[in-house]
N, C-alpha and C positions, 0 to 999 in steps of 0.2 A: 504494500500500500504506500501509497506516494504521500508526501509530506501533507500535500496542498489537499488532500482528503483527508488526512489527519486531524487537520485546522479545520474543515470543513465539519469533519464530524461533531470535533468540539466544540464548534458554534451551532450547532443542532442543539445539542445535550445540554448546554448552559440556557439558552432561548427556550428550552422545555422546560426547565427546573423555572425558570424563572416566569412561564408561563401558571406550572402549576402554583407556584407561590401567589401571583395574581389572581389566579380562579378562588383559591382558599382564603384571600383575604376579603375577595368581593361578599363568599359566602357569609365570611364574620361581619362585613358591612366594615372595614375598614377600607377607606377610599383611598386614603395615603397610600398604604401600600399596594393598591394596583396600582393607585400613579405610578408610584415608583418604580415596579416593577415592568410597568409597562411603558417605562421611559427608558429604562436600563437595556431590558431588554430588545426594545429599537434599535440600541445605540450597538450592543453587541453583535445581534444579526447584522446590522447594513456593515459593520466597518469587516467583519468575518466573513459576509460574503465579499463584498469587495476584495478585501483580501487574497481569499481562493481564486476568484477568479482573474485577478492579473499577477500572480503568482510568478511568472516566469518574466515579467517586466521590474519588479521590487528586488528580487533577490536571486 
C-alpha cells in the first residue's frame, strides 16, 4: 500500500471518529460540540484529501 493511501485512509478514520462524536453530541443536544466537530472535521477531510490527491506534486 502506497503512502498516499495510507494518508488517505487516515483521513477517513479521523472524519469518522469525529463524525460519530458529532452524531453523539447532537443526540445529548450539545451544539458546541457538533460545531466543533463539524468544523474540525471539515478542516481534516479537505486538507487530507487535498493532500492525497497531489501527493506526487508536494513531496
Amino acid at each position: 500500500m502506497e503512502t498516499r493511501h495510507i494518508v488517505l485512509v487516515l483521513v477517513v478514520l479521523v472524519t469518522s471518529v469525529l463524525l460519530v462524536r458529532g452524531v453523539v453530541g447532537l443526540l445529548n443536544g450539545e451544539i458546541g460540540t457538533v460545531a466543533r466537530q463539524a468544523a474540525i472535521g471539515l478542516i481534516v477531510f479537505t486538507f487530507g484529501i487535498t493532500l492525497a490527491s497531489r501527493w506526487d506534486e508536494v513531496g
